[in-house]
C-alpha positions as CSV (number, residue, x, y, z in Angstrom):
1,X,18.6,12.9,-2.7
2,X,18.7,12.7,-6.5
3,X,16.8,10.3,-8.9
4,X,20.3,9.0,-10.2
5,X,21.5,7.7,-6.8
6,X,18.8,6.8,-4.9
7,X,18.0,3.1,-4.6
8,X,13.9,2.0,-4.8
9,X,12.5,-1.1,-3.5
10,X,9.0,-2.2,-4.7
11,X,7.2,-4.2,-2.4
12,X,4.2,-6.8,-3.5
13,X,2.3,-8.4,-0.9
14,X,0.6,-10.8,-3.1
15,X,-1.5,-14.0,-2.5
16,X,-3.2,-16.3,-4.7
17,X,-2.0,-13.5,-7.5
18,X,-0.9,-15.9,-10.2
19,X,-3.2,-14.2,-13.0
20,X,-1.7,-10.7,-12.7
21,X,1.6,-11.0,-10.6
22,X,3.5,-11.1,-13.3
23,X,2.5,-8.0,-15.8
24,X,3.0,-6.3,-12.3
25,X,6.0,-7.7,-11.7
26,X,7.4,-6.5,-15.3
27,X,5.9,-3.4,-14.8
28,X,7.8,-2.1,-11.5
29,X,11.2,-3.7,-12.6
30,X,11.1,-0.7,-14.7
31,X,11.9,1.9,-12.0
32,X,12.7,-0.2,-9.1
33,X,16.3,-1.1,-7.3
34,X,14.8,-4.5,-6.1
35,X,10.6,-6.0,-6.2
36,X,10.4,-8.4,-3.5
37,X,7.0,-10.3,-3.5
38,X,5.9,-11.0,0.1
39,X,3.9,-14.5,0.0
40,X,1.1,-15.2,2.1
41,X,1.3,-19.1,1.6
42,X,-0.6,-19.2,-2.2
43,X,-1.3,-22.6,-3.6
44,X,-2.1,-21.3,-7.3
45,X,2.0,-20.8,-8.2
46,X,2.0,-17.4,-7.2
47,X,5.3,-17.7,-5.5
48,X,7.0,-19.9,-7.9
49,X,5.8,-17.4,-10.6
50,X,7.8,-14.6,-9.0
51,X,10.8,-16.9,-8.6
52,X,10.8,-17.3,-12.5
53,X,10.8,-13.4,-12.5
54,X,14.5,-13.8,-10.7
55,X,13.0,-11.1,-7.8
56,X,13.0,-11.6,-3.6
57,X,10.3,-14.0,-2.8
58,X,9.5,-14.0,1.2
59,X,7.2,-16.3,3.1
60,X,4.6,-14.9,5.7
61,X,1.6,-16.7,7.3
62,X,-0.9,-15.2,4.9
63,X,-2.7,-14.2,8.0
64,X,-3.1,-11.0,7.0
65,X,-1.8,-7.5,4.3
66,X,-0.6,-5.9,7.7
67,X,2.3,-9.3,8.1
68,X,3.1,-8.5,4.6
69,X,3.5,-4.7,4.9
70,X,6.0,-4.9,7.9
71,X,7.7,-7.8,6.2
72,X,8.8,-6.1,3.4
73,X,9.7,-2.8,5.4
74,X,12.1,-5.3,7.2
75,X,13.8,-6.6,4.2
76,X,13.5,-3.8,2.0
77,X,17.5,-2.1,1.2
78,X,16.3,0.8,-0.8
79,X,15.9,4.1,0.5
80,X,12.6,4.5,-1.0
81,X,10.2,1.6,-0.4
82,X,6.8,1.8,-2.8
83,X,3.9,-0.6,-1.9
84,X,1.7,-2.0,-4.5
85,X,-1.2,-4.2,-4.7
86,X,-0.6,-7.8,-6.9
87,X,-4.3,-7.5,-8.3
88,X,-3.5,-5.4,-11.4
89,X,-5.8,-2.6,-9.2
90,X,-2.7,0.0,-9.6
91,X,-0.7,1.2,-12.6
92,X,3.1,0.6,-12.4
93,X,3.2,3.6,-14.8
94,X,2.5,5.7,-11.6
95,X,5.6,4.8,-9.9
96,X,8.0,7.8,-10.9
97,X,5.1,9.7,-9.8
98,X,4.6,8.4,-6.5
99,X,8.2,8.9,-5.5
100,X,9.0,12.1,-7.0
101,X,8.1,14.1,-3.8
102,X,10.4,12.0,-1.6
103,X,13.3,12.2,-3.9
104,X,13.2,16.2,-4.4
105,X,12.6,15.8,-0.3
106,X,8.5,17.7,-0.4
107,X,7.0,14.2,1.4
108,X,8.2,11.6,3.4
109,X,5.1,9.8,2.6
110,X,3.1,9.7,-0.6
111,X,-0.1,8.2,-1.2
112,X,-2.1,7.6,-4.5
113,X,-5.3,8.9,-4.2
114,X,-8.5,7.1,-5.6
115,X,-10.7,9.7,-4.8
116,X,-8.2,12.2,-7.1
117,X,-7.5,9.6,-9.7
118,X,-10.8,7.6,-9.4
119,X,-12.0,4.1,-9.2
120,X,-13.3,1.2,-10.7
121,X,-13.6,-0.7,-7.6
122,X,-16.3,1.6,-5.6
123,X,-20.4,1.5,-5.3
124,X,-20.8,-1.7,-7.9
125,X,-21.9,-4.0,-4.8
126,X,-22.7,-3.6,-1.1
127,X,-19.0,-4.3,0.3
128,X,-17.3,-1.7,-2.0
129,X,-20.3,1.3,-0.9
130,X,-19.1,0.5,2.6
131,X,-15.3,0.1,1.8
132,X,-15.9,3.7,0.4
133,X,-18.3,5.2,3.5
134,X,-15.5,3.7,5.6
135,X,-12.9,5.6,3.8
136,X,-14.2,8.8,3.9
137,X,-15.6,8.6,7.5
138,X,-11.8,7.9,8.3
139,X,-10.5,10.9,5.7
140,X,-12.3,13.1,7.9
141,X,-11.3,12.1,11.7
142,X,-8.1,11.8,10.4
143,X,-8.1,15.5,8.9
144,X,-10.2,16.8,11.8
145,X,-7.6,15.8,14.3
146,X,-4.6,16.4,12.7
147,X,-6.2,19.6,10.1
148,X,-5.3,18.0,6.9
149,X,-7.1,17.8,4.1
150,X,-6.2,14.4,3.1
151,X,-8.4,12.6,0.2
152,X,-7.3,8.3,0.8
153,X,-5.4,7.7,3.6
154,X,-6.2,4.1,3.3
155,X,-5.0,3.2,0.0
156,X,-2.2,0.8,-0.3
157,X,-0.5,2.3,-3.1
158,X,1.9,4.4,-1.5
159,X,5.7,5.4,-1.0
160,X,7.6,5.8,2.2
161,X,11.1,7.0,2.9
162,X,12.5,4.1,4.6
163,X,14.1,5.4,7.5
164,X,10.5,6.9,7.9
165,X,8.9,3.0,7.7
166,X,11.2,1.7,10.1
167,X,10.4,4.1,12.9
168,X,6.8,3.9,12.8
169,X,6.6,0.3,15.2
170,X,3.6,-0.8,13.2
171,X,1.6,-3.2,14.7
172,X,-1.9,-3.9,12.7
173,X,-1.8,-7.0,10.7
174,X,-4.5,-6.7,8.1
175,X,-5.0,-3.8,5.7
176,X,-5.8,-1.6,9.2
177,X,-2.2,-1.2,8.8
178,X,-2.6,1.5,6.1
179,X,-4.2,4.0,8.2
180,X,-2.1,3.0,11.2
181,X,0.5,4.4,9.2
182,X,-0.4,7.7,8.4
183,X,-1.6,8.3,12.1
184,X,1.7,7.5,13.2
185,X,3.3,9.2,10.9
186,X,1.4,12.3,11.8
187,X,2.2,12.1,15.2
188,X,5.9,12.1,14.5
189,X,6.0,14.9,12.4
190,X,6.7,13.3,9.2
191,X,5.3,15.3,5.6
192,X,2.7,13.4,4.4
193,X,1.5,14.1,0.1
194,X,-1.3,12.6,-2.3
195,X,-0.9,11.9,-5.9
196,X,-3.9,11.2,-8.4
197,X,-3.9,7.7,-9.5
198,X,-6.7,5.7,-11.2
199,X,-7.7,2.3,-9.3
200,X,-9.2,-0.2,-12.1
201,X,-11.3,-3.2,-11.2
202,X,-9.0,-6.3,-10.7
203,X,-8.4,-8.4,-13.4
204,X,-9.3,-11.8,-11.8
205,X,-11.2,-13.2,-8.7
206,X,-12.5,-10.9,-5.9
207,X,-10.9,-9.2,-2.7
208,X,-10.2,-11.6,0.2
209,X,-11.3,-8.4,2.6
210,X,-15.1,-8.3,3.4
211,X,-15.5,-4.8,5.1
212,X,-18.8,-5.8,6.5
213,X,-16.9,-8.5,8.3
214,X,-13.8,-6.6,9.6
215,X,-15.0,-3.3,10.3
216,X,-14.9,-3.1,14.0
217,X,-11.0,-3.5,13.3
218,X,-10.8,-0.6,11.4
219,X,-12.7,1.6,14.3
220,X,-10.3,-0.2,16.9
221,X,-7.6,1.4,15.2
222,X,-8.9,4.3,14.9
223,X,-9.7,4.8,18.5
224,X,-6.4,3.7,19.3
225,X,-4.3,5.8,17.4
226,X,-5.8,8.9,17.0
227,X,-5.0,10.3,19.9
């Protein structure tokens, strides 16, 4: 698989976005095939914003990142689908990057690393010191059972091979469905890399996830895919 024939899909699960969605959107046209922006039913013009940007707009319930995720795996066409956050968290710049290892076939999976690249978004308030205790408590069952030595496995800035994507039968519908994905992956075999990418603060209003809230899910899914 070659750079020159390969065919990329970007995929923004985006809701209430309207701030930053479209410097995003710009940004990934740049070394995409197709961006489709996955809607979870905004009411600040989010979705008429990325209409104006002529990409794929798709409806979900806005239930949850996870709905989003399997969405756009669904109607995805490119053979190499990238995920990336609407919040201005991620830099588009990182994209060739990202997929590199897929196209010259090293990874099957790639995923940008905070803990590499560093973040913006970690220990300024109570929520983001347990969003990043609950990261690296999962880092390590994670690379304890499967003897990896993996650094984020929960960040959604990532590229998958999309036959990869479409095997996986992913059923977790909030942002549980990031590490649900690597387990899976691991369990089928599939080669799993980590690139260094900075995480900056988001540009505009705060994180709809409250970790302190949701965290039992996270353990749930743990427990039930880790072995």
């Amino acid at each position: 698989m070659s750079i020159e024939n390969i065919k990329v899909s970007v995929v923004i699960p985006a809701k209430n976005e309207a701030f930053t969605l479209r410097d995003i959107i710009i940004g990934c046209k740049k070394y995409a095939s197709e961006v489709l922006v996955i809607d979870g039913n905004s009411n600040d013009g989010t979705k008429k914003i990325a209409e104006n940007e002529g990409v794929k707009v798709f409806q979900d319930e806005g239930t949850g990142k996870g709905i989003a995720v399997k969405l756009g795996i669904e109607k995805a066409i490119g053979d190499i689908i990238v995920f990336i956050d609407a919040d201005g968290s991620h830099d588009t710049k990182d994209i060739p990057k990202l997929i590199a290892p897929i196209v010259n076939n090293k990874a099957d999976i790639v995923i940008a690393s905070r803990v590499q690249g560093g973040s913006d978004e970690w220990n300024r308030n109570i929520d983001e010191r347990l969003r990043f205790i609950g990261t690296i408590v999962v880092n390590t069952i994670v690379n304890l059972r499967w003897r990896k030595k993996f650094t984020d496995v929960q960040n959604g800035f990532r590229a998958l091979r999309a036959s990869a994507a479409r095997s996986l039968d992913l059923k977790e519908e909030i942002t549980t469905i990031e590490q649900e994905m690597v387990m899976k992956a691991l369990k089928k075999g599939y080669r799993i890399s980590e690139i260094s990418s900075h995480e900056y603060a988001r540009k505009y209003g705060s994180s709809v996830i409250v970790t302190k809230k949701v965290w039992y899910r996270y353990l749930f899914c743990l427990i039930r895919n880790i072995f």
